[in-house]
C-alpha positions in Angstrom: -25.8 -15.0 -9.8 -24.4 -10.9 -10.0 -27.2 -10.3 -7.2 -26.0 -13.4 -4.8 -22.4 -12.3 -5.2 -23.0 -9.0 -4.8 -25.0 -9.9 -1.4 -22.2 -12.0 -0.4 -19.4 -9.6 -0.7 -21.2 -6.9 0.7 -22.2 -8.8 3.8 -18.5 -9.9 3.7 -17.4 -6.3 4.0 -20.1 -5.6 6.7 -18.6 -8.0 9.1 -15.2 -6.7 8.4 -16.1 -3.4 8.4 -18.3 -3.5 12.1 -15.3 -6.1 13.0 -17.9 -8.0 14.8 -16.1 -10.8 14.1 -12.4 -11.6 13.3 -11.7 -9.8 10.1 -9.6 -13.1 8.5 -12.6 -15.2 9.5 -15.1 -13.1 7.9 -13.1 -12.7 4.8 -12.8 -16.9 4.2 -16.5 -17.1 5.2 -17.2 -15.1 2.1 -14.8 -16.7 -0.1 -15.9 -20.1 1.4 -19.8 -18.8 0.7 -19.0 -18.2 -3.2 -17.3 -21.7 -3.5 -20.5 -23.3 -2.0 -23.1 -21.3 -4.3 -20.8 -22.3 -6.9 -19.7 -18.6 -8.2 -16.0 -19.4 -7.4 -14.2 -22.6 -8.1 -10.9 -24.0 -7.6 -9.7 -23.4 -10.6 -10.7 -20.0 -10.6 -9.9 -19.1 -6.9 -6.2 -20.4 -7.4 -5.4 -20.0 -11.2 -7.4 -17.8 -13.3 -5.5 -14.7 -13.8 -8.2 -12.6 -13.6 -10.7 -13.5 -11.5 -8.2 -15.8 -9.0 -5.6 -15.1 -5.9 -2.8 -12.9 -7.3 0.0 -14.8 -6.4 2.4 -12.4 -7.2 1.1 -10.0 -4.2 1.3 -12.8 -2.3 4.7 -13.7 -2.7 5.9 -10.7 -2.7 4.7 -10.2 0.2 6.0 -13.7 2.0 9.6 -12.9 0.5 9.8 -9.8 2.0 8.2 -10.6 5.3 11.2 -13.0 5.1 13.5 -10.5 4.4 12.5 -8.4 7.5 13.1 -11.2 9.7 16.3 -11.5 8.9 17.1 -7.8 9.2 15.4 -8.2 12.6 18.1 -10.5 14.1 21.0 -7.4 13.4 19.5 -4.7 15.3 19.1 -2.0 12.4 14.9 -1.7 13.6 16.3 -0.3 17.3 19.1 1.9 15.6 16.9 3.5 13.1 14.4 3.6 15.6 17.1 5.8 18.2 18.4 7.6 15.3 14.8 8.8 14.8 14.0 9.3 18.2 17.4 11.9 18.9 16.8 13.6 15.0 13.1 14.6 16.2 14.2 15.5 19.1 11.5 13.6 21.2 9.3 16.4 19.2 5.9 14.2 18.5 5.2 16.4 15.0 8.8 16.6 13.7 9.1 12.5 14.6 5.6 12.0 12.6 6.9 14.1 9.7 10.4 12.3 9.8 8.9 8.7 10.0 5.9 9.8 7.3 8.6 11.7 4.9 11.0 8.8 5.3 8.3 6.0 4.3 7.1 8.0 1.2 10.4 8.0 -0.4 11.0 4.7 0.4 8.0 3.7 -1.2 8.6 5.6 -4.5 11.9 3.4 -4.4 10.4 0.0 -3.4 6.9 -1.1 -3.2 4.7 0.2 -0.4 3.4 -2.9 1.2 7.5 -4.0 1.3 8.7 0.1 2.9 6.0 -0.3 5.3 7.0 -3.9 6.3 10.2 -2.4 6.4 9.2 0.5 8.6 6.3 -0.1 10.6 8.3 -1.8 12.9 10.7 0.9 13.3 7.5 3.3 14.3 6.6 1.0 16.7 10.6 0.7 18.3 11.0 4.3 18.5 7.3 5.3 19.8 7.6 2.3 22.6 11.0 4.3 23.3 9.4 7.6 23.6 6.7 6.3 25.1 4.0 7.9 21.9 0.8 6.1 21.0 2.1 4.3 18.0 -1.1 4.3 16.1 -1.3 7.7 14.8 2.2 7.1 13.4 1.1 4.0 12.2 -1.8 5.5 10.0 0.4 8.4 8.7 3.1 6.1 7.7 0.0 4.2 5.6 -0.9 7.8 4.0 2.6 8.5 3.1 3.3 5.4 1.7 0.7 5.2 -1.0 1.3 8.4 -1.7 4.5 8.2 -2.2 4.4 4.9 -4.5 2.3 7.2 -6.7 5.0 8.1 -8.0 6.9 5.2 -10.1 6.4 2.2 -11.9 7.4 -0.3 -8.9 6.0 2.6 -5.9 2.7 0.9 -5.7 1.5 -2.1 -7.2 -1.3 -0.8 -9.4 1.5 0.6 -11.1 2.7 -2.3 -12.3 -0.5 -3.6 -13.9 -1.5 0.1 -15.9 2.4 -0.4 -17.1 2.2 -4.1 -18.1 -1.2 -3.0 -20.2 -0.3 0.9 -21.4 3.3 0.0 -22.0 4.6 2.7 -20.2 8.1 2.8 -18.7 9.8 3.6 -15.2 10.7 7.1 -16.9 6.6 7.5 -17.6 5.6 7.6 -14.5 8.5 9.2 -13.2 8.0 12.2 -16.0 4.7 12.7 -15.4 3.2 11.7 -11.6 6.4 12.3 -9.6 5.8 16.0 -9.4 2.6 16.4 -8.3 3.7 13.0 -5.8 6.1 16.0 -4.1 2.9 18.4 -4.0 0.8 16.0 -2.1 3.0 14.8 0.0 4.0 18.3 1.5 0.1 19.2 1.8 0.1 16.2 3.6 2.5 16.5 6.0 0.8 19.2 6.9 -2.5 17.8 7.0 -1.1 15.7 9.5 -0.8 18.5 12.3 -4.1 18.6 12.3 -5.4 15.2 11.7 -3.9 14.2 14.5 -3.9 17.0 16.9 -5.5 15.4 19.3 -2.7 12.9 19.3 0.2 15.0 19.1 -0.8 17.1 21.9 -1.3 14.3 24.6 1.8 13.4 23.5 3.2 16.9 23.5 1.5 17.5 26.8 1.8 13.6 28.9 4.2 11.9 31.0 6.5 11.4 27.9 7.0 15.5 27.7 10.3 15.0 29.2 11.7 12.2 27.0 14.0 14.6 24.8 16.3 14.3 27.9 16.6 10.7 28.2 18.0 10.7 24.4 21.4 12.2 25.1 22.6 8.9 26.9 21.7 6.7 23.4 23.7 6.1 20.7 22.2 4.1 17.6 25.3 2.0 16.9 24.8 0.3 20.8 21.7 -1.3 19.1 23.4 -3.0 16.0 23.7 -6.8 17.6 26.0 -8.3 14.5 28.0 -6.0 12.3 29.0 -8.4 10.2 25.7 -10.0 9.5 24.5 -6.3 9.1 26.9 -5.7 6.2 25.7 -8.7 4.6 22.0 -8.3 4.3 22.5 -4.6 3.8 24.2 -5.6 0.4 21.5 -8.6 -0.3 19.1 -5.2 0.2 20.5 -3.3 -2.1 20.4 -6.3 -5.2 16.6 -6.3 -4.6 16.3 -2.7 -4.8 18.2 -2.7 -8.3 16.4 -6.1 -9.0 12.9 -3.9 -8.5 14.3 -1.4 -10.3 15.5 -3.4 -13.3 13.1 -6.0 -13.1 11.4 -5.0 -16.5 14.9 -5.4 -18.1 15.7 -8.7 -16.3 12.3 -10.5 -17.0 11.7 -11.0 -13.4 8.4 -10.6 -11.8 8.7 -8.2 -8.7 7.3 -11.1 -6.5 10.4 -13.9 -7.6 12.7 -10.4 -7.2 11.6 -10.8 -3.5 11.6 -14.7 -3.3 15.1 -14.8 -4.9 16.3 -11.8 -2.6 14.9 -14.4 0.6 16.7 -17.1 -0.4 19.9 -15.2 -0.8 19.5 -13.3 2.6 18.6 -16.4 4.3 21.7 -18.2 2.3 24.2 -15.3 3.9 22.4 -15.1 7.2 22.7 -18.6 8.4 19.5 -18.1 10.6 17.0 -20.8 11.4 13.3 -21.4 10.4 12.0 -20.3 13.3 13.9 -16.9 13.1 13.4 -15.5 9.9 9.4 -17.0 9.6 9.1 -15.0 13.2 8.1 -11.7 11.2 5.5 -13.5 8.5 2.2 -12.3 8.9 0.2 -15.3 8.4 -3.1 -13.5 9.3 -2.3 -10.7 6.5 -1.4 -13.6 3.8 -4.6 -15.6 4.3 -6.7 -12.1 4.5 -5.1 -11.3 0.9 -6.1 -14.1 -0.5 -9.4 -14.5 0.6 -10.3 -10.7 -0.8 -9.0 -11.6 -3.9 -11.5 -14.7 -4.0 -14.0 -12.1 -2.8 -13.3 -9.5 -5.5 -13.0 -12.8 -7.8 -16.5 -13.1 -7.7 -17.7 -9.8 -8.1 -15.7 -9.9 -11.5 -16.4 -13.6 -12.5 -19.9 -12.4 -13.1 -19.3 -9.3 -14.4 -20.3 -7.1 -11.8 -17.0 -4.6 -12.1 -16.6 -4.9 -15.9 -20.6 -4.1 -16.2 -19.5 -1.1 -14.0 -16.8 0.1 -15.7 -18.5 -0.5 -19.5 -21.4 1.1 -18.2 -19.1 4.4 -17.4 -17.0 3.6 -20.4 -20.6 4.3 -22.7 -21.8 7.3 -20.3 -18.5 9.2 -21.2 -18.4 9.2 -25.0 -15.7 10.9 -26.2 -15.1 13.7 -23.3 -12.3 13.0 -21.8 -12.1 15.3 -19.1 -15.1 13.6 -18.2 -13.4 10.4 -18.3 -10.0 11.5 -16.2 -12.4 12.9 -13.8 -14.6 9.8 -13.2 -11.3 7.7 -13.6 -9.4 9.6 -10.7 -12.7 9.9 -8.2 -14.7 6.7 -9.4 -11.1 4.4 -9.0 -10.8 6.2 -4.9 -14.8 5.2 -4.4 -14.7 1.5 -5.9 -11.3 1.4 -4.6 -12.4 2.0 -1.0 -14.4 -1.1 -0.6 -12.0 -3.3 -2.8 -8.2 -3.9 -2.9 -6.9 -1.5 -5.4 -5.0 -4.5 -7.2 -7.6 -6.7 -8.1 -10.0 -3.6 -8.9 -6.8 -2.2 -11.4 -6.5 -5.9 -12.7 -10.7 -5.8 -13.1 -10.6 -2.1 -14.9 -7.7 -2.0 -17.1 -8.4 -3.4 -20.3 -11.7 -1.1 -20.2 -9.4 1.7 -19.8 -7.3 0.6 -22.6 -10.5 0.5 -25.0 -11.3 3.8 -24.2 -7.6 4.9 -24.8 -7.4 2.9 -27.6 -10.0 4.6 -29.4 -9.6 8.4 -28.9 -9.0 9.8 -32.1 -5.5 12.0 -30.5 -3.1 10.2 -28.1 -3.1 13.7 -26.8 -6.6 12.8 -25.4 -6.5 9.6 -24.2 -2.9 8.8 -22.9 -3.5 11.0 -20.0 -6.3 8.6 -18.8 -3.7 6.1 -17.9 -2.5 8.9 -15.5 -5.8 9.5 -14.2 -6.4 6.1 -13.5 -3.1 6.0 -11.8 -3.6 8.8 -9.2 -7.5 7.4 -9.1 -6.2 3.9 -7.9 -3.2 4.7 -5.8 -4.8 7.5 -3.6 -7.6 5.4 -3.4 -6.3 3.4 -1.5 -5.9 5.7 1.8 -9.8 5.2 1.9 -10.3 2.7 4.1 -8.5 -0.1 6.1 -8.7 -2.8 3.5 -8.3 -0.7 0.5 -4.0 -1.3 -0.4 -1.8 -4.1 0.6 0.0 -1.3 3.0 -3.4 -0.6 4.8 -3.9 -4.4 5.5 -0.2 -5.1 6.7 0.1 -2.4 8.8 -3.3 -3.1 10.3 -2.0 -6.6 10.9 1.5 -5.7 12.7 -0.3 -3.4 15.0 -3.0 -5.7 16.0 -0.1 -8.5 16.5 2.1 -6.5 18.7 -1.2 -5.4 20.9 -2.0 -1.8 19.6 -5.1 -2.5 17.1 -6.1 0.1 14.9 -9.7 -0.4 14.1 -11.8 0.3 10.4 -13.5 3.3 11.4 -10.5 4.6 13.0 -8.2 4.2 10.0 -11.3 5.5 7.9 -11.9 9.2 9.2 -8.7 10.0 8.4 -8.3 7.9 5.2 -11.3 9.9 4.0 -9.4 13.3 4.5 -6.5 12.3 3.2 -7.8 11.1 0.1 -10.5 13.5 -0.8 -7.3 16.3 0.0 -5.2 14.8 -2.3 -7.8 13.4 -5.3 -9.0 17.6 -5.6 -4.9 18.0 -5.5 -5.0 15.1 -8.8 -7.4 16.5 -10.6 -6.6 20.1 -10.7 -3.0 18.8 -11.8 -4.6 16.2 -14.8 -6.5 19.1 -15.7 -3.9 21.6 -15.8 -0.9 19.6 -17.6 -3.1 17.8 -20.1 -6.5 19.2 -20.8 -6.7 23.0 -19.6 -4.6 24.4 -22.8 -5.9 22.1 -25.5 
């Protein structure tokens, strides 16, 4: 059964990968393809915790979909949109490292698939109004956002499992993966310049070269459509930020946070159906929940736990070993799975090997290491975070596709960049002077 499932998935990831066919359709033919040989069920496709749809992502994901639709009806995408245009400038760099600084806050703050719901289509507003290719911005958005939910307990949704399992608190990973978060991300901004170049110099260079002087005339408050609306989703906004923040000390699940936070912006809004389910990216949804079936598989006979024990029993008791294999096994495994059921699939195994190092000293850094592994692992490839699959899915739906192998040459920069960056930190802080 390991061998079929392994066959399955990996002609599964073929198909989306070569996106000879429709990435969504491939995904449920391999789901569907496990249910027939009898691998996956229904019970474990839709309920078993482990090996099933994570229904939290998934709702978290519908809620704030939901919530974007609404803030879509006020105007705030086109004013942040000409605020960002006039700040850069019409400078196609400085707008890249505005837009990419921007999102990787943002993401430290909320989640990264709900900053880059929140800001990809801003990119797209203010790059349609410079007249910019929008899918370089698009992909360094992606970067920046996983980087940037490195960097706390609700950033990035990895996160959330290693905390639920280590105990750690929001302080944790504030204390002790925030720092090196503001390292990478300033290498990486400067990565971009040449990532990109080609990009940023047609840009520089094309018929938009004289946009800067078209920005004088604009002003970002012409584009708000309903103040008072505005005001009240703005303050609906800022509950579900504290909600995220606090949702450890209100016993809420970061998925009914953004549920509840619909409701109540739909409540205040007064819009209809149609308006606020415009923005819901049905495609994305059923794409989720199809990988996690996928991955469901892989783990439901024991193909990732086999891997992981196996590694578990190569390292023995050197840790350094173990951080290392942790940070750059998590980005490989990572690339060709979602980082959230992989993190789900790998973290009791690192809590055995934790559990029994003979100094906390030793083996409480591993959770870090796993951490930095699983989050910047996911700027691999195209389908390796929640971000990556969203944005793909916005782009492609508002006619500007951006394909695997394009997202992929520069996720594999990026990350190998900023793993080196990881383990010369994790090394440093928690091994070097032992």
């Amino acid at each position: 059964m390991a061998v079929l499932a392994v066959a399955i998935f990996v002609v599964t990831y073929a198909l989306i990968a070569t996106e000879r066919i429709d990435r969504v359709a491939a995904a449920l033919g391999g789901a569907a393809a496990l249910v027939v040989v009898r691998i996956v069920d229904a019970e474990t496709a839709f309920f078993s915790p482990d090996a099933g749809v994570d229904w939290n992502v998934i709702f978290l994901l519908l809620g704030m979909m939901i919530i974007v639709g609404v803030f879509k009806q006020t105007g705030l995408f086109e004013y942040l949109a000409i605020w960002a245009a006039k700040r850069s400038g019409g400078h196609p760099y400085r707008l890249m490292v505005l837009l990419a600084g921007t999102t990787a806050l943002a993401s430290a703050l909320l989640d990264n698939v709900t900053t880059v719901l929140l800001t990809a289509p801003v990119t797209l507003a203010v790059c349609a109004r410079l007249r910019l290719p929008a899918v370089p911005y698009l992909i360094a958005q992606v970067f920046a956002s996983n980087i940037g939910g490195t960097a706390t307990l609700i950033g990035d949704p990895p996160n959330i499992i290693i905390a639920s399992r280590a105990g750690l608190s929001f302080n944790d990973f504030l204390i002790h993966l925030a720092p090196i978060v503001v390292v990478m991300l300033a290498v990486f901004l400067g990565l971009c310049r040449f990532l990109f170049r080609d990009a940023l110099r047609e840009a520089r260079d094309g018929p938009g070269a004289a946009r800067a002087a078209g920005l004088t005339d604009l002003r970002p408050s012409d584009a708000i459509t309903d103040r008072r609306l505005l005001a009240r989703c703005l303050v609906v906004l800022a509950l579900v930020i504290v909600a995220f923040v606090l949702h450890t000390t209100l016993h809420l699940e970061p998925a009914m946070v953004a549920l509840l936070g619909a409701g109540l912006m739909v409540l205040v809004s007064r819009t209809t159906a149609r308006q606020y389910l415009e923005e819901v990216e049905w495609p994305t949804l059923v794409f989720f929940m199809a990988l996690f079936v996928l991955v469901g598989g892989l783990v439901q006979v024991g193909v990732i736990a086999g891997l992981g024990q196996a590694a578990a029993d190569t390292i023995g008791d050197r840790y350094l070993l173990a951080a290392t294999v942790l940070i750059f096994g998590s980005a490989v495994l990572g690339a060709f799975v979602d980082n959230i059921p992989y993190t789900a699939a790998m973290a009791p195994i690192v809590d055995d090997v934790v559990t029994a190092a003979p100094d906390p000293a030793l083996g409480r850094p591993l959770w870090w290491a796993f951490a930095l592994g699983a989050d910047l692992g996911g700027n691999t490839t195209a389908v390796a975070a929640g971000a990556n699959v969203v944005v793909t899915g916005i782009a492609a739906r508002q006619g500007q596709p951006i394909s695997f192998w394009q997202f992929t040459r520069h996720g594999l920069v990026v990350t190998t960049v900023t793993l080196v960056i990881a383990w010369v930190y994790v090394w440093l802080r928690y091994y070097a002077f032992l």
